[in-house]
VOPAGU-2260 file (C-alpha; in pm, 1 decimal, decimal comma):
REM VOPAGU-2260
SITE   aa  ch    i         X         Y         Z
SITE  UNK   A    0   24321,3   12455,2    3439,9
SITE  UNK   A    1   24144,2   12086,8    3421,3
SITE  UNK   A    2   23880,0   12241,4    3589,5
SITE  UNK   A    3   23821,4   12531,8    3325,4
SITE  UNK   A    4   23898,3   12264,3    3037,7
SITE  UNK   A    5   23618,5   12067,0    3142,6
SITE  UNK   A    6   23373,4   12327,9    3204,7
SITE  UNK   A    7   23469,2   12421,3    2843,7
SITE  UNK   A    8   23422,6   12083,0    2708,6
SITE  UNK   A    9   23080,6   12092,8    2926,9
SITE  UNK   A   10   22958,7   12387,5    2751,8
SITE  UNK   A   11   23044,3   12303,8    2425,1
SITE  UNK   A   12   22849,0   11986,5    2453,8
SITE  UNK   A   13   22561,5   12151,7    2580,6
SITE  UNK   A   14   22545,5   12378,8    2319,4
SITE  UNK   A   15   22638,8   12069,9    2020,2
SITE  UNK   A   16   22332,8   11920,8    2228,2
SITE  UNK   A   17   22092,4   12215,9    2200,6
SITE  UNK   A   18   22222,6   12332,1    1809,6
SITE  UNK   A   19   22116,8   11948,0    1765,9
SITE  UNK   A   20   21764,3   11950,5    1899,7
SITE  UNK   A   21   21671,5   12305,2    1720,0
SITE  UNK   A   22   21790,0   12122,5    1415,8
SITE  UNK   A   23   21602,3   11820,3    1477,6
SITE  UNK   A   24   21269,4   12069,1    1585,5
SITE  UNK   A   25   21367,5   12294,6    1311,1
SITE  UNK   A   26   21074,3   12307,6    1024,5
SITE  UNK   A   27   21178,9   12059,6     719,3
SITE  UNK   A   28   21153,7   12286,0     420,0
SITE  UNK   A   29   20861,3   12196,1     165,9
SITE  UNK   A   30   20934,1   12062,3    -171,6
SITE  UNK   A   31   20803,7   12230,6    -444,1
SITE  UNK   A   32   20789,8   12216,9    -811,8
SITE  UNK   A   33   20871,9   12531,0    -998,7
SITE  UNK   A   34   20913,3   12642,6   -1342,6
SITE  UNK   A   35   21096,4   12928,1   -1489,9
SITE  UNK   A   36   20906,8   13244,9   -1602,4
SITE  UNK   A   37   20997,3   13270,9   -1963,6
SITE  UNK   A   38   20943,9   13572,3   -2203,6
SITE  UNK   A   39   20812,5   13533,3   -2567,4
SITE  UNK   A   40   20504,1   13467,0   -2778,2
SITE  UNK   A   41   20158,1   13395,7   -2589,8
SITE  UNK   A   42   19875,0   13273,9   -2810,4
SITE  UNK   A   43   19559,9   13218,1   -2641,9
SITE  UNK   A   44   19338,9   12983,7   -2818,6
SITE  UNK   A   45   18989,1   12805,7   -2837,3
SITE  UNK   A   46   19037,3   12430,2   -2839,7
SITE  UNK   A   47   18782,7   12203,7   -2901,5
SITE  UNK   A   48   18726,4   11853,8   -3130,0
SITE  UNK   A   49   18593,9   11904,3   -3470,6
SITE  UNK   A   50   18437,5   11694,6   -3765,3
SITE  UNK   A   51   18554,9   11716,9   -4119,1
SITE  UNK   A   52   18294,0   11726,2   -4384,3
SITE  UNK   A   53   18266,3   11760,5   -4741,8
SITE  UNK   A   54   18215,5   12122,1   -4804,8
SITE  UNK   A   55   18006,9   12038,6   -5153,2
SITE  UNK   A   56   17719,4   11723,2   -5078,8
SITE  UNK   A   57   17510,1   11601,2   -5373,8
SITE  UNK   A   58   17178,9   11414,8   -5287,4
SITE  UNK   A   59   17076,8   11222,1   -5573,8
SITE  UNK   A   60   16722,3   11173,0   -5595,8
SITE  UNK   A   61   16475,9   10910,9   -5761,9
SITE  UNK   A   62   16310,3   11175,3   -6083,6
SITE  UNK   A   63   16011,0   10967,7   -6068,9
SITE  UNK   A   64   15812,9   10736,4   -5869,0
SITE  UNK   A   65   15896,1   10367,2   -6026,0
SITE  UNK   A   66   16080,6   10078,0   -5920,3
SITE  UNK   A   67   16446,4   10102,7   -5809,3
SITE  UNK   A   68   16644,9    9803,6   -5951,6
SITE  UNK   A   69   16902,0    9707,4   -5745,8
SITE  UNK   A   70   17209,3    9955,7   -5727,5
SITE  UNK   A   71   17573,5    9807,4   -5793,3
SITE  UNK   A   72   17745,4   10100,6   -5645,4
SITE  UNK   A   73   17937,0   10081,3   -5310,5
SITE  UNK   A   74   18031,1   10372,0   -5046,5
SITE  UNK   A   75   18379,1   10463,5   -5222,1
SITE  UNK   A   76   18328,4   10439,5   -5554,3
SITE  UNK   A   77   18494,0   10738,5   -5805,9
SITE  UNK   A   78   18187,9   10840,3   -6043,2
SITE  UNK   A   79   18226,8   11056,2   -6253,6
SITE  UNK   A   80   17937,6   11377,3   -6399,6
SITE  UNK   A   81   17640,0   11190,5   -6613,4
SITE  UNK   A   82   17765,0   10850,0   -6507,3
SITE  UNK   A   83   17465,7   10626,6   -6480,9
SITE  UNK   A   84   17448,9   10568,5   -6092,5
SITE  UNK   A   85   17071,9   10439,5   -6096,1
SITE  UNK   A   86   16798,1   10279,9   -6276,8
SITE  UNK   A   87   16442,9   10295,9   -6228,7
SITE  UNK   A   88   16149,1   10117,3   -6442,7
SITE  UNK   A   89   15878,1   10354,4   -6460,4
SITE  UNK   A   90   15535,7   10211,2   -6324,1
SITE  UNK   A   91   15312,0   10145,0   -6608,2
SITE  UNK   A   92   14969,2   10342,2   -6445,8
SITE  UNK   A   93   15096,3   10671,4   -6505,1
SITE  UNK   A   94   15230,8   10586,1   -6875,2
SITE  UNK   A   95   14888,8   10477,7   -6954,3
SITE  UNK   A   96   14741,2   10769,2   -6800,3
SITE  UNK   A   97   14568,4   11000,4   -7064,9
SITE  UNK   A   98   14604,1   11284,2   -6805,4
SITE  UNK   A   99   14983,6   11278,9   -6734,6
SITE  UNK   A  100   15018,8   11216,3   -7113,2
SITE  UNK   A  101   14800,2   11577,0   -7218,9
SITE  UNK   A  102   15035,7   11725,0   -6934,2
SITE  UNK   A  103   15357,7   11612,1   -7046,9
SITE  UNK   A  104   15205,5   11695,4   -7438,0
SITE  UNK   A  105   15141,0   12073,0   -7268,1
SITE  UNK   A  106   15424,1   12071,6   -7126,5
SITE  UNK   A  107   15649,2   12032,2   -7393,4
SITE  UNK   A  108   15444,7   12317,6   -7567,0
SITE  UNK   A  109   15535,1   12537,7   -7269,4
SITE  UNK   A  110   15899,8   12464,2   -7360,6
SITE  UNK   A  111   15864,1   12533,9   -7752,4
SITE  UNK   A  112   15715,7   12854,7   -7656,9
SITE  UNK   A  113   16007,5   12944,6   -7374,7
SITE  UNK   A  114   16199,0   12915,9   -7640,0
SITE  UNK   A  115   16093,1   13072,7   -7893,5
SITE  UNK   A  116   16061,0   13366,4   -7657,6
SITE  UNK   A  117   16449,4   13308,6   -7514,1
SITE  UNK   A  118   16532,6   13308,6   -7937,9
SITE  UNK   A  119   16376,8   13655,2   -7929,2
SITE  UNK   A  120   16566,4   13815,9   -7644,0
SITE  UNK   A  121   16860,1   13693,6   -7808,4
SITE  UNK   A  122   16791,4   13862,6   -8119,1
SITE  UNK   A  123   16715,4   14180,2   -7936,1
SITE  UNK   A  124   17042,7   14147,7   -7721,3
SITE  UNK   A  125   17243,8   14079,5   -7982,3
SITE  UNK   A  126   17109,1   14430,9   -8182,6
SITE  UNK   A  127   17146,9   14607,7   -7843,6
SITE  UNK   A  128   17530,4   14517,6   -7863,2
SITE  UNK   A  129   17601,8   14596,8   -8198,8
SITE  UNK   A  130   17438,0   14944,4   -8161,3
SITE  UNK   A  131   17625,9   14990,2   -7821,6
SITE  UNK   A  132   17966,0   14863,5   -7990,5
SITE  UNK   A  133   17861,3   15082,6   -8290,1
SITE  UNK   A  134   17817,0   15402,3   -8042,5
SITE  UNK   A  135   18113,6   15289,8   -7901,4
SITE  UNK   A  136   18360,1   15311,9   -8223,4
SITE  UNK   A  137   18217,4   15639,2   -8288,5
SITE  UNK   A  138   18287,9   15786,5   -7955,1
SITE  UNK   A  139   18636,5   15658,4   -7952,8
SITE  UNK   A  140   18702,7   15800,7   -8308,1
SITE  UNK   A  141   18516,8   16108,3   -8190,1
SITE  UNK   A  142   18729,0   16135,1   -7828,6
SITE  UNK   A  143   19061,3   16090,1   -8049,1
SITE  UNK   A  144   18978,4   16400,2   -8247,9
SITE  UNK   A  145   18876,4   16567,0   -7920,2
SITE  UNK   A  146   18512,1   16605,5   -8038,9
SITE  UNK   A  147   18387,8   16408,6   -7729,8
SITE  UNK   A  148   18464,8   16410,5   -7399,9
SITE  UNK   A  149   18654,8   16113,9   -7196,5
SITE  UNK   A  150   18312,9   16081,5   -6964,7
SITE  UNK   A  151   18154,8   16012,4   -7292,7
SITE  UNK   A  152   18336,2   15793,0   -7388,7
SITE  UNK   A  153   18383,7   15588,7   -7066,5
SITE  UNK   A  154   17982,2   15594,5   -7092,4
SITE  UNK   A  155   17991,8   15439,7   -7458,6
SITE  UNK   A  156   18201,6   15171,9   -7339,5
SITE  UNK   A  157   18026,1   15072,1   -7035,7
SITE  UNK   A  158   17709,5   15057,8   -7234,5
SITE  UNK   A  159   17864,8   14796,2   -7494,3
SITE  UNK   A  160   17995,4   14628,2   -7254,6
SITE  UNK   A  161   17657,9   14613,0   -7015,8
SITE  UNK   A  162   17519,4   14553,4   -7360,7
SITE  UNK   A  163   17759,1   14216,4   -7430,2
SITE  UNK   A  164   17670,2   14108,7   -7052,1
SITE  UNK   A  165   17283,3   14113,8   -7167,6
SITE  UNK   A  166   17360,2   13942,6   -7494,6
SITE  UNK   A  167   17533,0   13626,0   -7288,2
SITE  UNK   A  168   17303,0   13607,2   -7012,5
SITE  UNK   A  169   16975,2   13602,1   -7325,6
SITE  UNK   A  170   17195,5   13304,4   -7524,1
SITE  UNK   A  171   17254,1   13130,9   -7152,0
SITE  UNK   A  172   16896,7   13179,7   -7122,3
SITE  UNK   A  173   16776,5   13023,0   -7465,8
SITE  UNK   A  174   17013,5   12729,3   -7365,8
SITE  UNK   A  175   16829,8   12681,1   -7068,8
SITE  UNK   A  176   16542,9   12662,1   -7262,8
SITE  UNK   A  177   16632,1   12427,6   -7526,8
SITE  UNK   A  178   16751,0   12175,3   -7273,4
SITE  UNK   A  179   16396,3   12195,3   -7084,8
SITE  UNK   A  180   16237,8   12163,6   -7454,9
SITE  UNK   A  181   16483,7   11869,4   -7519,2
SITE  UNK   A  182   16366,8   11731,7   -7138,8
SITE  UNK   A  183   16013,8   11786,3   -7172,9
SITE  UNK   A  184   16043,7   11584,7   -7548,7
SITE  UNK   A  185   16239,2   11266,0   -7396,2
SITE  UNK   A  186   15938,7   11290,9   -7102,0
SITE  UNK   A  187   15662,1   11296,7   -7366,7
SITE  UNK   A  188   15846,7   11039,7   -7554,1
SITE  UNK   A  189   15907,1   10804,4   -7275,3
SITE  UNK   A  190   15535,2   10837,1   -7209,0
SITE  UNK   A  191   15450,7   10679,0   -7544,0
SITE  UNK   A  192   15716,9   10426,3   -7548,3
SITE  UNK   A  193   15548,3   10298,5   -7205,3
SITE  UNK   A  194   15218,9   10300,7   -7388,9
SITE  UNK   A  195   15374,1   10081,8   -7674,6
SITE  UNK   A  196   15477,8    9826,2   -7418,1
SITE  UNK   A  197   15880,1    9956,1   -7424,1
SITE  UNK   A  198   16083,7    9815,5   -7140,0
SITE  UNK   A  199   16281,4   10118,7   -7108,2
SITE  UNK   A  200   16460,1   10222,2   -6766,2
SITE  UNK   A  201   16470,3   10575,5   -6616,5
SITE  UNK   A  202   16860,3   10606,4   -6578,3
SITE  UNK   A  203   16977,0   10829,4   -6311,1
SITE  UNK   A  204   17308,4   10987,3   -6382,6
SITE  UNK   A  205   17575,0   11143,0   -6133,7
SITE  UNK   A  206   17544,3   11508,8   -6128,9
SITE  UNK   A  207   17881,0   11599,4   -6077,7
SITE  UNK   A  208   18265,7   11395,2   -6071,3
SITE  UNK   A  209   18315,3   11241,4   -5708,6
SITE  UNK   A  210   18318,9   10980,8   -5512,2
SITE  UNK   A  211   17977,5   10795,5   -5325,7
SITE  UNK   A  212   18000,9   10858,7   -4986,3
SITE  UNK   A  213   17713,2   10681,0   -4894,2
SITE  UNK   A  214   17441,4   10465,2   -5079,2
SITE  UNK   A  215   17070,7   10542,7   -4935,2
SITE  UNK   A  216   16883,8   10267,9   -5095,7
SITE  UNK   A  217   17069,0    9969,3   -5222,3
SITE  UNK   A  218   16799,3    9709,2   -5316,3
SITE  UNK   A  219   16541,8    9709,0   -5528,9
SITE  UNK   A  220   16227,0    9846,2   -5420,7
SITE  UNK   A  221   16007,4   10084,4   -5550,7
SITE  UNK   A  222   16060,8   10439,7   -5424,5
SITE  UNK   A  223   15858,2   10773,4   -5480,7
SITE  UNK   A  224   15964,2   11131,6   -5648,5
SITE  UNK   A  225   16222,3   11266,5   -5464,0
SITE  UNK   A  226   16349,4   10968,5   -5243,9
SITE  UNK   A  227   16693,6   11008,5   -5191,9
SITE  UNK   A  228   16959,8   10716,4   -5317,4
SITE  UNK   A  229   17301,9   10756,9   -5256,5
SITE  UNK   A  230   17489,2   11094,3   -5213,4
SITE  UNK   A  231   17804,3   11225,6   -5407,0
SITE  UNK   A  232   18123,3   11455,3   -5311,3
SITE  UNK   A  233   18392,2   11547,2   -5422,6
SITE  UNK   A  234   18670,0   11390,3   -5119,8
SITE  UNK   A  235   18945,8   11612,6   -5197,5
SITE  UNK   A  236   18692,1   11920,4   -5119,3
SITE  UNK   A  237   18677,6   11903,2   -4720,7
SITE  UNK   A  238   18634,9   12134,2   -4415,4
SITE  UNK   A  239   18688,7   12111,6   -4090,4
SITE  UNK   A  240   18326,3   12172,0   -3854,7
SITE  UNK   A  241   18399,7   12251,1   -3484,5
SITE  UNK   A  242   18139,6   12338,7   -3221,3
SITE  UNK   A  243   18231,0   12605,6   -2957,4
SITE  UNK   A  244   18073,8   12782,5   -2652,0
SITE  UNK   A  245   17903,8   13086,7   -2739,0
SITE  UNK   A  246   18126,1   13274,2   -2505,7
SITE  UNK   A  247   18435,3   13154,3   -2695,9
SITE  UNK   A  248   18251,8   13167,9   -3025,3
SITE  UNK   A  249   18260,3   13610,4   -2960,9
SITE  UNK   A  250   18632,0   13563,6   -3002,5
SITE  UNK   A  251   18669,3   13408,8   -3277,4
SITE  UNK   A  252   18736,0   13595,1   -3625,7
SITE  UNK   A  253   18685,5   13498,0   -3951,7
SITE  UNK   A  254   19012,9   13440,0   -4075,9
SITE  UNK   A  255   19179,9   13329,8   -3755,3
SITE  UNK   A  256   19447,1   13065,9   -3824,1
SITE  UNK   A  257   19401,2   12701,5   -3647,1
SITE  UNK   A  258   19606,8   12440,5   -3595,0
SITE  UNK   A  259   19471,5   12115,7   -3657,0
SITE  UNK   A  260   19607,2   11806,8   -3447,9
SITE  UNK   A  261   19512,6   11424,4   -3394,8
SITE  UNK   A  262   19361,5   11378,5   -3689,6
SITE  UNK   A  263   19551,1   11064,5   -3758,5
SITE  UNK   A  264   19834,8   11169,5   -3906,2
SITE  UNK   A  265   20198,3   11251,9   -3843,1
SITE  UNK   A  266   20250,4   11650,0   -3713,5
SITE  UNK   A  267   19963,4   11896,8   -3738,8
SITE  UNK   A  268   19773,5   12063,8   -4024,1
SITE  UNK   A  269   19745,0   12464,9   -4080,4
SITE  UNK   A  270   19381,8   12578,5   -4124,9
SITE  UNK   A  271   19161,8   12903,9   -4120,5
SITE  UNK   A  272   18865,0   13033,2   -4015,9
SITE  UNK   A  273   18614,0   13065,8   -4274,9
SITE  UNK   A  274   18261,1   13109,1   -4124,7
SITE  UNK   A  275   18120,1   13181,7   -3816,7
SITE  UNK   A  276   17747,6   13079,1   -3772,6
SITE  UNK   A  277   17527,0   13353,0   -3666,4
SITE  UNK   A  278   17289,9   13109,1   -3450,1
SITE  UNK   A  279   17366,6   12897,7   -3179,3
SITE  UNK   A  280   17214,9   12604,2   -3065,6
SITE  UNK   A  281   17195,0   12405,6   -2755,5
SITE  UNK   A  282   17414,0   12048,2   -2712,1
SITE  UNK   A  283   17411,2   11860,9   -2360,3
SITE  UNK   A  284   17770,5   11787,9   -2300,7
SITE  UNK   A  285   17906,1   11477,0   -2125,5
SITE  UNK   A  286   17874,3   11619,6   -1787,5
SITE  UNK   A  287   17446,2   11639,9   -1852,6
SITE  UNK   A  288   17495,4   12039,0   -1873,8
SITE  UNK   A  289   17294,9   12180,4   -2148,7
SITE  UNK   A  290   17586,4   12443,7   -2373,8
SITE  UNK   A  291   17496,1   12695,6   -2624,0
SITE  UNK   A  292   17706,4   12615,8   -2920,3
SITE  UNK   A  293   17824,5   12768,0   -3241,6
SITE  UNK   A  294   17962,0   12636,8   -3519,5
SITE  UNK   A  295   18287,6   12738,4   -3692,1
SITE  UNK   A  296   18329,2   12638,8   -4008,8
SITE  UNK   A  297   18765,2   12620,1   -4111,5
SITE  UNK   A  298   18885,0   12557,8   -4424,4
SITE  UNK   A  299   19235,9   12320,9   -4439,4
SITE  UNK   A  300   19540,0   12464,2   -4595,8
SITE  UNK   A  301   19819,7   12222,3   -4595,1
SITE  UNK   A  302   19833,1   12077,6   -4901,8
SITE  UNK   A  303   19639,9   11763,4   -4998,8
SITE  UNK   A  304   19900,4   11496,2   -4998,6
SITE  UNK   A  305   19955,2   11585,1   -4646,4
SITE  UNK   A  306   19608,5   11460,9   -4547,6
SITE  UNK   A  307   19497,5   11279,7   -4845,7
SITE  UNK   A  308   19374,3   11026,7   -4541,5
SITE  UNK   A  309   19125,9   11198,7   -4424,9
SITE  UNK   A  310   18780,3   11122,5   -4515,0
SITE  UNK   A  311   18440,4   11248,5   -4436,3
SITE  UNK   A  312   18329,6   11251,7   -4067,5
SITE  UNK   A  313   18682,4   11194,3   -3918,5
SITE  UNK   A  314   18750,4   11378,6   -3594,8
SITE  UNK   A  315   19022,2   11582,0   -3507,9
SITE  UNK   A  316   19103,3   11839,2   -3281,2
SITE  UNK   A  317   19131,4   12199,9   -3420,8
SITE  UNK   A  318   19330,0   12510,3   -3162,6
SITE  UNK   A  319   19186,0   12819,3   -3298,9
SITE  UNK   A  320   19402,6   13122,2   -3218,9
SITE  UNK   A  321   19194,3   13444,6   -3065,1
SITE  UNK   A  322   19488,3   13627,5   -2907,8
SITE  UNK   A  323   19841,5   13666,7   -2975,6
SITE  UNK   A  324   20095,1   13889,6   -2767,5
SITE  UNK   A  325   20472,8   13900,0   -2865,0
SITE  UNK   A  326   20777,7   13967,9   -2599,8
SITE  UNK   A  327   20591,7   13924,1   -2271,5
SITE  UNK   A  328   20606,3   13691,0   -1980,1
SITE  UNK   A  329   20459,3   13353,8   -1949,5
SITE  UNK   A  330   20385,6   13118,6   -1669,9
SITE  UNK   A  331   20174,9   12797,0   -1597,0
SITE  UNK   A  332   19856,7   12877,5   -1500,1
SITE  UNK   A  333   19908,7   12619,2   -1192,7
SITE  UNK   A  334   20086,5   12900,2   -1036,7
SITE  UNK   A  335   19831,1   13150,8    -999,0
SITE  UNK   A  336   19631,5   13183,4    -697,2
SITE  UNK   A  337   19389,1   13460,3    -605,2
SITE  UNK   A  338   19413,2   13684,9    -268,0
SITE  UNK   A  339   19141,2   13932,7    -290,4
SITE  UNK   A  340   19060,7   14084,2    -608,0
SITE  UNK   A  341   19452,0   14060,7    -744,0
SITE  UNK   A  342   19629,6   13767,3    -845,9
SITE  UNK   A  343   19926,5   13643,7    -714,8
SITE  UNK   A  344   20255,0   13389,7    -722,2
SITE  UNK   A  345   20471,7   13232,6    -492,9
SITE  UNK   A  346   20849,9   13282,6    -623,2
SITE  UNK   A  347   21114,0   13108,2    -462,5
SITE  UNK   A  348   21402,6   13301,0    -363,3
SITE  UNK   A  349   21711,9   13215,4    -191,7
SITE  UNK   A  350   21548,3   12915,5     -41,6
SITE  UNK   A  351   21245,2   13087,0      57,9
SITE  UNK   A  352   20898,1   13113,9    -103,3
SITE  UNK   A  353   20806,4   13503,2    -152,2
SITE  UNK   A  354   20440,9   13605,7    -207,4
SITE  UNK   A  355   20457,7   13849,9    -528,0
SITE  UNK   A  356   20113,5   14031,7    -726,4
SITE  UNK   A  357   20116,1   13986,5   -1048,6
SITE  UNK   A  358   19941,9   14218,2   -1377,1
SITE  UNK   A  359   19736,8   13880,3   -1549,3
SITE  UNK   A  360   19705,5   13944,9   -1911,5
SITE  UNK   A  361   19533,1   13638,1   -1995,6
SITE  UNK   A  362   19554,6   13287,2   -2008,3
SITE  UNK   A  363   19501,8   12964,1   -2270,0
SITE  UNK   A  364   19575,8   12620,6   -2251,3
SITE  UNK   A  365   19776,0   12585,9   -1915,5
SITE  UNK   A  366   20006,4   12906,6   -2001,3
SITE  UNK   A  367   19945,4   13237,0   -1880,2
SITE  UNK   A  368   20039,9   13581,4   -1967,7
SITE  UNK   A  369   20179,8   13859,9   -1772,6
SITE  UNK   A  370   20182,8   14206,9   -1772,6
SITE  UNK   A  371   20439,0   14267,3   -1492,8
SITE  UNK   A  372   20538,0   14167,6   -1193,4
SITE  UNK   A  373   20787,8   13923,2   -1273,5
SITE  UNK   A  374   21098,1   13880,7   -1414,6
SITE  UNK   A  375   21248,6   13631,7   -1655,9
SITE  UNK   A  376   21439,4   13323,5   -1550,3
SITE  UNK   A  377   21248,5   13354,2   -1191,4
SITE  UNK   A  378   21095,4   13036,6   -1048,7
SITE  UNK   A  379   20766,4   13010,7    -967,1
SITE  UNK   A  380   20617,5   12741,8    -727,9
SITE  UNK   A  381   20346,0   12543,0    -921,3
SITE  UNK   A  382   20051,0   12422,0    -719,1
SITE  UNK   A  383   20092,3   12629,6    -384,7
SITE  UNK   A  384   19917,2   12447,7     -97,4
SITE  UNK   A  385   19853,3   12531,7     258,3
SITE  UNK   A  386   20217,6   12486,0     330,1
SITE  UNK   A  387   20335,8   12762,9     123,0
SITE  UNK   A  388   20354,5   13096,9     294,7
SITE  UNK   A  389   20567,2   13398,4     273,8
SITE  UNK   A  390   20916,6   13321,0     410,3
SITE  UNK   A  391   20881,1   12970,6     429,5
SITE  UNK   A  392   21169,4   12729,0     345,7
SITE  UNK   A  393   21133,6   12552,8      38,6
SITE  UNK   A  394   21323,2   12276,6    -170,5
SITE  UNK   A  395   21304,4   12179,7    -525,2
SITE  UNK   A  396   21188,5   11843,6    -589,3
């Protein structure tokens, strides 16, 4: 009996011994990071930085060559429409000038005559649309007796009031006119006040309510027609300018929503896709790689005093939305791995890391859609390396 006791004790150790060593020799299982598959809303998306801009710009130019006195206005500054924003003192040469004098004398002929002319197509207009509205009472009296036809009189009333369109656009027209007669008399006039020795400025006025954005020439100097001097906008009025790849750019509908983020503010602003340009152009990006890129012009809906901060030129970062799917599958995209021409996952199960092929929809922004293959609240190994195979022991970190 001591005998068999010990050879039982013997064995037993041996076998504690070699459970121990296959233990020791055993394979460790890898740790892994997973996430869960989840099911709900994918939105792929283009994301890229953008610029805001005002959507309205107003360059205002020097009228005439002269000298610029110096301009008191600062970047910032609310103007508001026929503000004097500039002065200029008009060289004397040209007001001396017999020529420029006979051509601003012409000229204001050429104006008396436009409007004497725009004076006779209102006159004309206006007869045109009391015979049309006079057509136009009979036909209705006519139509309510049943002595005309409906089409007849739906034709008498489209006629008067085609005929009251004419008549606005001819007084529009002679108000045009008298405003260039009333321009080319102060021109004329300003001529011979420089010939009498007058000291007169040119004043430059604001053409529209705004704020300067930024002021072109500042000191006095003497500039030439056309030379810009400061430019005007309205700050409230802004869009949002983002440059894309043209391959992304296909995507991308007018109307799209975007979500505008970093921008300097707290949470994120709503937007929409207004505009996409039809011509590309080339950009070298930060890596020395010449892109094609398009821009995509979004207008910002949030209201104002959400982002009454932002100013002109301000960057932000815009996530324009080119694909929505509702009730399917999501993953990170750090889980996919290709074998072949499919793509595929490694799930973990019971310990073990399973090779599965998966039905890719799409993905966008680390997230990926799919089709089928997997199955809510399953956990996916992120970042497979050479370690990972089928069957091989894993642990969660």
């Amino acid at each position: 009996m001591l005998v068999t006791a010990g050879r039982v004790g013997l064995a037993l150790g041996a076998l504690a011994a070699a459970a121990g060593i296959a233990w020791v020799l055993m394979p460790k299982p890898v740790q892994v990071e997973t996430a869960a598959v989840a099911k709900g809303r994918f939105v792929a998306s283009v994301d890229e930085d953008g610029k805001t801009r005002i959507r309205q710009r107003y360059v205002v130019a020097a009228p005439l060559a002269g000298r610029l006195t110096r301009v008191a206005l600062k970047a910032g500054d609310q103007v508001a429409a026929n503000d004097v924003v500039a002065a200029i003192l008009p060289p004397p040469a040209p007001l001396l000038d017999a020529r420029s004098r006979r051509e601003a004398e012409e000229r204001l002929g050429t104006a008396e005559a436009a409007l004497e002319r725009s004076k006779a197509a209102v006159e004309r207009a206006q007869a045109q649309a009391n015979q049309a509205r006079t057509d136009f009472d009979r036909t209705r009296t006519l139509a309510a007796s049943g002595a005309s036809t409906v089409q007849a009189l739906e034709r008498a009333e489209l006629a008067q009031r085609l005929a009251d369109r004419d008549l606005r656009a001819a007084e529009f027209q002679a108000h045009a006119a008298e405003h260039e007669l009333a321009q080319a008399k102060a021109l004329l006039g300003r001529y011979r006040d420089g010939m009498d020795g007058s000291t007169e400025l040119w004043t430059v006025t604001a053409p529209v309510s705004g704020v300067v954005l930024r002021v072109v020439q500042e000191s006095e100097t003497v500039v030439q027609s056309g030379m810009p001097l400061m430019e005007i906008g309205d700050s409230r009025d802004l869009e949002i300018v983002t440059d894309v790849l043209s391959t992304d750019a296909v995507e991308i509908r007018p109307g799209a929503d975007v979500t505008i983020a970093h921008w300097g503010g707290p949470g994120t602003l709503s937007g929409r896709v207004r505009r996409i340009e039809p011509a590309a152009f080339t950009k070298v990006s930060t890596l020395g790689v010449e892109e094609q890129r398009v821009n995509v012009l979004i207008d910002v809906l949030s209201p104002l005093q959400q982002w009454t901060g932002l100013g002109d030129g301000f960057q932000v970062d815009t996530r324009i939305t080119v694909f929505t799917h509702d009730d399917i599958e999501t993953i990170p995209a750090g889980a996919l791995f290709r074998r072949g021409d499919t793509w595929s996952v490694y799930v973990a199960e019971d310990g073990r890391a399973q090779s599965r092929t998966i039905d890719l929809v799409r993905r966008s922004g680390g997230v990926a859609a799919v089709g089928k293959g997997l199955a809510p609240g399953e956990r996916v190994i992120l970042y497979p390396g050479d370690q990972i195979r089928p069957g091989v022991r894993v642990s969660l970190k």
